[in-house]
KOLKOLZA-963348 format. One record per atom (N, C-alpha, C): residue number from 1; residue in one letter; atom name; y, z, x. Coordinates in Angstrom, 1 decimal, decimal comma. Layout:
N
n | res | atom | v | w | u
NUM | A | CA | Y | Z | X;
...
// end
This chain:
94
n | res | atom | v | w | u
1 | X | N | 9,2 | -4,2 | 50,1;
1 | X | CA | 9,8 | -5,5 | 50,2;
1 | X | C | 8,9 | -6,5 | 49,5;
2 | X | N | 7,8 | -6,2 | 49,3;
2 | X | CA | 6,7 | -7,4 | 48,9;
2 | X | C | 6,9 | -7,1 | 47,6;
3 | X | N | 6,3 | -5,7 | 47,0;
3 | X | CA | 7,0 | -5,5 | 45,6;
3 | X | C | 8,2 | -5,9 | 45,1;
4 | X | N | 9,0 | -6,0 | 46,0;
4 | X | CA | 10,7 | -6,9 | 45,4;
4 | X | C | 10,4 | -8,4 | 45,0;
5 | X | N | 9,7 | -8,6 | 46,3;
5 | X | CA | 9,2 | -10,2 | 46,3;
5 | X | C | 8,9 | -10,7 | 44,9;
6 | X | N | 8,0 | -9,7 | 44,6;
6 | X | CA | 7,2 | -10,2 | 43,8;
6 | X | C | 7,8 | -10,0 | 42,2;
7 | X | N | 8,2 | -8,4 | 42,0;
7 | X | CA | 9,3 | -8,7 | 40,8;
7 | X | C | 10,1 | -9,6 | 40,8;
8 | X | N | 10,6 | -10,1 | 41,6;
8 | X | CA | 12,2 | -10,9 | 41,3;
8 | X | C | 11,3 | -11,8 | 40,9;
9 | X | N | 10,2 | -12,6 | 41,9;
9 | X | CA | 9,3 | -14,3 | 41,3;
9 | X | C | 8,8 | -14,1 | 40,1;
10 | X | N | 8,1 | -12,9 | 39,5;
10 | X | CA | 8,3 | -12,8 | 37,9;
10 | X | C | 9,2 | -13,1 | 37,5;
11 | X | N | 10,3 | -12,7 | 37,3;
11 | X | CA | 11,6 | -13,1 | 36,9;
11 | X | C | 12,3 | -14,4 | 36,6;
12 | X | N | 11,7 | -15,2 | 38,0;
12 | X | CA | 11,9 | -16,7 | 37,4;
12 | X | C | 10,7 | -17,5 | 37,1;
13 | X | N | 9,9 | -16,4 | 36,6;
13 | X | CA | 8,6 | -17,2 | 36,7;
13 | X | C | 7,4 | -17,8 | 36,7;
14 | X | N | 7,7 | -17,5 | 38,3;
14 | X | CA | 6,6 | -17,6 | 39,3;
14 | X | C | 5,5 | -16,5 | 39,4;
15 | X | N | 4,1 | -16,3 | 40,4;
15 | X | CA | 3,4 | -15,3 | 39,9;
15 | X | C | 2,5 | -15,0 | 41,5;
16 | X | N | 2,6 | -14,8 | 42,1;
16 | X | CA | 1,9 | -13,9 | 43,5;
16 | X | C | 0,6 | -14,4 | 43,5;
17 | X | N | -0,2 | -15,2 | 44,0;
17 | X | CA | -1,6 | -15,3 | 44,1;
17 | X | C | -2,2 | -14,0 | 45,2;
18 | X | N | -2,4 | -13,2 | 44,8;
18 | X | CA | -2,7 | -11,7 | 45,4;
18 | X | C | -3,9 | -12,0 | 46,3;
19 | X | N | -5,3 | -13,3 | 45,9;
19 | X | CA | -5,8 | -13,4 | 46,9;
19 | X | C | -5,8 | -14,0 | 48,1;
20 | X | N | -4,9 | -15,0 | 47,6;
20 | X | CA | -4,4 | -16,0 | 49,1;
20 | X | C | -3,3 | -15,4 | 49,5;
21 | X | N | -2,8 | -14,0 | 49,1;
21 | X | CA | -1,7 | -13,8 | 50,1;
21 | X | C | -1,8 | -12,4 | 51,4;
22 | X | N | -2,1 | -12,8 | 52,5;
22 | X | CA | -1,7 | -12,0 | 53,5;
22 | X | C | -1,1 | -11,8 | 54,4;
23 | X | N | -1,2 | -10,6 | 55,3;
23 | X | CA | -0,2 | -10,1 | 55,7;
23 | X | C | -0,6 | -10,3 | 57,1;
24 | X | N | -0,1 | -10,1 | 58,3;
24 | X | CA | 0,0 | -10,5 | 59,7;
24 | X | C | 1,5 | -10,0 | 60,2;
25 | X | N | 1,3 | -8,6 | 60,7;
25 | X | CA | 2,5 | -7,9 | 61,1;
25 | X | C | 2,1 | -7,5 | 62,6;
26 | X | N | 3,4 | -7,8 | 63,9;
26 | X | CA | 3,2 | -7,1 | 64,6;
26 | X | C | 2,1 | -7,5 | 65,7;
27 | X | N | 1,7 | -6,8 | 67,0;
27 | X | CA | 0,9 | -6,9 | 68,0;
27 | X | C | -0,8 | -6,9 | 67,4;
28 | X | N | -0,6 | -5,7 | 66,5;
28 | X | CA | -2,0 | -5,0 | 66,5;
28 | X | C | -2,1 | -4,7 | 64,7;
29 | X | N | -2,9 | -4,8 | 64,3;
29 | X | CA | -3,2 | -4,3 | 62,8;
29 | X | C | -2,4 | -2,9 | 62,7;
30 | X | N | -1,9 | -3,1 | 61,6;
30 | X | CA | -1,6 | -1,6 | 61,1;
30 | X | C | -2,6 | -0,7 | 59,9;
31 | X | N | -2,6 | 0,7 | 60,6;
31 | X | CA | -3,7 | 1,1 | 59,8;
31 | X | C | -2,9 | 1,8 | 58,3;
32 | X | N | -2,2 | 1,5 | 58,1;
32 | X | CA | -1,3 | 1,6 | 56,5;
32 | X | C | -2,0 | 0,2 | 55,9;
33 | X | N | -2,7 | 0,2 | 54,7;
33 | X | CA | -2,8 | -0,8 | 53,7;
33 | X | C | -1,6 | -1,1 | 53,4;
34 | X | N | -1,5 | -2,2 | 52,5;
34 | X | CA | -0,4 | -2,4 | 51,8;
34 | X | C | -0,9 | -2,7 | 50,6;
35 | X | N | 0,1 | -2,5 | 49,3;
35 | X | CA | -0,4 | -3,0 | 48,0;
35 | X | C | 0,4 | -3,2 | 46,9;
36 | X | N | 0,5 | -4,4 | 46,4;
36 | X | CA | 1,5 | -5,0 | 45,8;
36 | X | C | 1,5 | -4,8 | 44,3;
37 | X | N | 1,7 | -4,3 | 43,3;
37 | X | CA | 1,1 | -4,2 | 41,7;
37 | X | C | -0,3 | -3,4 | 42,2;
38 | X | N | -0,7 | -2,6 | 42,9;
38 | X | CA | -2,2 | -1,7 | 42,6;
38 | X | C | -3,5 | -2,5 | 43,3;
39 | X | N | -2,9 | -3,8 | 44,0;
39 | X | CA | -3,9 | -4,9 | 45,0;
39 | X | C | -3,8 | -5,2 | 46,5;
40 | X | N | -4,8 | -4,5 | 46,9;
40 | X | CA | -4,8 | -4,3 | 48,6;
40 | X | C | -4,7 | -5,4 | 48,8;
41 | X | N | -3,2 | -6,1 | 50,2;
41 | X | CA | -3,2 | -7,3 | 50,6;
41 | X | C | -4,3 | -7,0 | 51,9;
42 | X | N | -5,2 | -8,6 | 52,2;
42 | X | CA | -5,8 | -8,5 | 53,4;
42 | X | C | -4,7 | -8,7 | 54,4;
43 | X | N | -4,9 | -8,0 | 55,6;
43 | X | CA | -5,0 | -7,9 | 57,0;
43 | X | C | -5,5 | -9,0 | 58,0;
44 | X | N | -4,6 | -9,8 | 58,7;
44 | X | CA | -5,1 | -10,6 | 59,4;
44 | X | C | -4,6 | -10,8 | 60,8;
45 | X | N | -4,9 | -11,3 | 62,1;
45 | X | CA | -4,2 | -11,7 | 63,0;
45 | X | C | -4,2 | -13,2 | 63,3;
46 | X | N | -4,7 | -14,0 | 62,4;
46 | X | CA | -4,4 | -15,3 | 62,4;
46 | X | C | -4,9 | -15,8 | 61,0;
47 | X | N | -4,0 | -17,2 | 60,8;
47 | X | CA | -4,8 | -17,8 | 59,8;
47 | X | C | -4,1 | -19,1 | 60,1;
48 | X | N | -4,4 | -20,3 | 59,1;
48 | X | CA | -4,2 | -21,4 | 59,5;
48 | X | C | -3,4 | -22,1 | 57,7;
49 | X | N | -2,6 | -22,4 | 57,9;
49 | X | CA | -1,6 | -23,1 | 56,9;
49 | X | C | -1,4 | -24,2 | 56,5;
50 | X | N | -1,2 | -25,2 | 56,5;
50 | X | CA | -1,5 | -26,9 | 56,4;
50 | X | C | -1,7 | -27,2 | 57,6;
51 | X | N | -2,6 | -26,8 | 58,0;
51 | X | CA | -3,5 | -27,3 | 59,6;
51 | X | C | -3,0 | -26,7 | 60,5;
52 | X | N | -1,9 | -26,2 | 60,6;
52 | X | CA | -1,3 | -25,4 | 61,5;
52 | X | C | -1,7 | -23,9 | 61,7;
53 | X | N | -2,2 | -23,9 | 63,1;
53 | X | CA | -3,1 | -22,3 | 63,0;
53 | X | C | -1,7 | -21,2 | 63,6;
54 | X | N | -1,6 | -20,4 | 62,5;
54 | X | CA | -0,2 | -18,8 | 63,2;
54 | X | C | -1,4 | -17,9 | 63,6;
55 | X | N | -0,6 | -17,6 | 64,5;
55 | X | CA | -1,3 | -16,2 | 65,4;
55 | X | C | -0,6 | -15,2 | 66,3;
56 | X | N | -1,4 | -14,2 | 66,3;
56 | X | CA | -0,6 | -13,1 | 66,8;
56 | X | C | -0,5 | -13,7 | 68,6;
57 | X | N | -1,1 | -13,9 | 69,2;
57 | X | CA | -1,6 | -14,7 | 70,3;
57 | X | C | -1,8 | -16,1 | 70,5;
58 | X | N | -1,5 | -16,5 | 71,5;
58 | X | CA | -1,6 | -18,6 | 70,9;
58 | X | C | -2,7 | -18,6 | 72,3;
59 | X | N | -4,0 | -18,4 | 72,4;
59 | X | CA | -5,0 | -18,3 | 72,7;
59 | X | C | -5,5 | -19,4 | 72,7;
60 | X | N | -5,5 | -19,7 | 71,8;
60 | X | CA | -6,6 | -20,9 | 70,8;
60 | X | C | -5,9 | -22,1 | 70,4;
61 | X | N | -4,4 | -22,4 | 70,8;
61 | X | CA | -3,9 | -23,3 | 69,8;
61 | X | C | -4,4 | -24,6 | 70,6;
62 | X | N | -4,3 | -24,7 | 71,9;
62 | X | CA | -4,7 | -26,0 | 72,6;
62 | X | C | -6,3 | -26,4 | 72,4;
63 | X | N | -7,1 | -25,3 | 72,0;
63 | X | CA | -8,6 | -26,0 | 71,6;
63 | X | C | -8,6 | -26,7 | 70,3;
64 | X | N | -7,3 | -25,9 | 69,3;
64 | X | CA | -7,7 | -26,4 | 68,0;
64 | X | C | -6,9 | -27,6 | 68,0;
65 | X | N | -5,9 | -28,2 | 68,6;
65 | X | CA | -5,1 | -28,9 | 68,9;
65 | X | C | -6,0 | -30,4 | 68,9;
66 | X | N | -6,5 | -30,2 | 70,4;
66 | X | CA | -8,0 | -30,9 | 70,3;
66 | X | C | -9,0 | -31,4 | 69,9;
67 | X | N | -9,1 | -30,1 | 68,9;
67 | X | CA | -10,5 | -30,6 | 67,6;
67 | X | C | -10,0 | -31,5 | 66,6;
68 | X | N | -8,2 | -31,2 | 66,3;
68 | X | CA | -8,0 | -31,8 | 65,4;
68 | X | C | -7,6 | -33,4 | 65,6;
69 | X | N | -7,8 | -33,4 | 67,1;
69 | X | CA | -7,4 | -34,8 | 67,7;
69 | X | C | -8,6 | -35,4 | 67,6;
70 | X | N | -9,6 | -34,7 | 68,4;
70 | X | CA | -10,8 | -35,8 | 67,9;
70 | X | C | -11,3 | -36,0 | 66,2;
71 | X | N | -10,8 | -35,0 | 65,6;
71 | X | CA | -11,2 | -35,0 | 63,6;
71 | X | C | -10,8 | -36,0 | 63,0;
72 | X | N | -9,4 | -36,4 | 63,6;
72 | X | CA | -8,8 | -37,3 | 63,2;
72 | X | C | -9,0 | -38,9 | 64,1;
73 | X | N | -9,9 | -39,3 | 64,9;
73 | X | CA | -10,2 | -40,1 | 65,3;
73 | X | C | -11,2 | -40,5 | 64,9;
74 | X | N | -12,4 | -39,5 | 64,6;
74 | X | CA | -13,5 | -39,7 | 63,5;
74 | X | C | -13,2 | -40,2 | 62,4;
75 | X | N | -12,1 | -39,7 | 61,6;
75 | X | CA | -11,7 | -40,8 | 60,3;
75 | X | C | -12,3 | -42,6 | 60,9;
76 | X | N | -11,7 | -43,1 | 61,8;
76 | X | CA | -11,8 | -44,3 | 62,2;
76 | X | C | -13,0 | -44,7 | 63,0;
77 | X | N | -13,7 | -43,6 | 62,8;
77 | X | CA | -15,1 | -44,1 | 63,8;
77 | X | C | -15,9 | -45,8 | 63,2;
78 | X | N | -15,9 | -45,3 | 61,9;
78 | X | CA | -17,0 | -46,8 | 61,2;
78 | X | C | -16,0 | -47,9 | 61,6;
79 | X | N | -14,7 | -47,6 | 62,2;
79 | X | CA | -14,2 | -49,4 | 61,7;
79 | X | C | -13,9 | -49,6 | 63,7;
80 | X | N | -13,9 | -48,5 | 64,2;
80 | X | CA | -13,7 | -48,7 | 65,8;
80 | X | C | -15,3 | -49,2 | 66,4;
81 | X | N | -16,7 | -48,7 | 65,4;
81 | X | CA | -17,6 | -48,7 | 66,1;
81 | X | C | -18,2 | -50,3 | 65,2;
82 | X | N | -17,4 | -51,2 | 64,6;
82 | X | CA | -17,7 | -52,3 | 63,7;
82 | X | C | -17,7 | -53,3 | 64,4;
83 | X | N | -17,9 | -54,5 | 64,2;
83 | X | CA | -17,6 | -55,6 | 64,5;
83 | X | C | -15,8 | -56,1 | 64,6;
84 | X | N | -15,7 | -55,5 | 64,4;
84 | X | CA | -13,6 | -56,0 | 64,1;
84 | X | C | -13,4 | -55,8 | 65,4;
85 | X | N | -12,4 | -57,3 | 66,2;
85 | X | CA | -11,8 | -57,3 | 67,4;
85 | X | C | -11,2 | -56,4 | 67,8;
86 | X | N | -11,2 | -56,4 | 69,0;
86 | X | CA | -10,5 | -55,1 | 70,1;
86 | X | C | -8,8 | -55,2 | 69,6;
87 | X | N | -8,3 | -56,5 | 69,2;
87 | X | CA | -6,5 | -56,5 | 68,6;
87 | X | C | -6,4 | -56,0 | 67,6;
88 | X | N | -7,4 | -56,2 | 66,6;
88 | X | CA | -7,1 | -55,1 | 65,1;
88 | X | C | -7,6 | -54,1 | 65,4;
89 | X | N | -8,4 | -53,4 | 66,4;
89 | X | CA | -8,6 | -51,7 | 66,5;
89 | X | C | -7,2 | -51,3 | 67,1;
90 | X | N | -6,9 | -52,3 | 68,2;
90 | X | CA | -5,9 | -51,5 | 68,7;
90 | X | C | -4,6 | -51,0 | 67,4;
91 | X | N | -4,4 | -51,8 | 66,1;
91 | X | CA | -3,7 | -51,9 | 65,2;
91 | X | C | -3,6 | -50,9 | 64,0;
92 | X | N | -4,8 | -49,9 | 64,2;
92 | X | CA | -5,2 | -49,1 | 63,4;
92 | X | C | -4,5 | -47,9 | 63,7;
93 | X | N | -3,9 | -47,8 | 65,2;
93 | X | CA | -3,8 | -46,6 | 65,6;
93 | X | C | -2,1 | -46,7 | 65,4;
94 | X | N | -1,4 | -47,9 | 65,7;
94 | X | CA | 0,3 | -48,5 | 65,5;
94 | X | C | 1,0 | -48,2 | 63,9;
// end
């Protein structure tokens, strides 16, 4: 199927970045490699997408949920921890 994938996006193309692309099938790893044009895809049970973490288990999503709540509060640390009144902090966040 990934071989099809990948012929037809030649076709209009497009071109497979073979190292950024993996696979995440199923409960448990499968011990069959896969290989697309002659290039072993990695094997993963999680990875993270435009900040959004997929996983085979959602274990982890409420910690990372968290980090990225306080990550994004840090952006505004210099102007929350400044002299600027308590009405324009509150304005930063509106």
């Amino acid at each position: 199927m990934l071989q099809k994938l990948d012929n037809t996006s030649r076709k209009c193309g497009l071109k497979m970045n073979m190292r950024q692309t993996k696979i995440m099938a199923g409960t448990t790893r499968t011990t069959k490699a896969v290989y697309v044009n002659g290039i072993q895809l990695d094997q993963v049970e999680e990875y993270v997408y435009i900040g959004q973490r997929f996983t085979l288990t959602e274990k982890n999503k409420t910690i990372r949920r968290i980090k990225a709540g306080w990550q994004a509060l840090g952006i505004h640390s210099t102007t929350m921890n400044g002299t600027l009144p308590t009405c324009l902090k509150g304005k930063v966040f509106n």
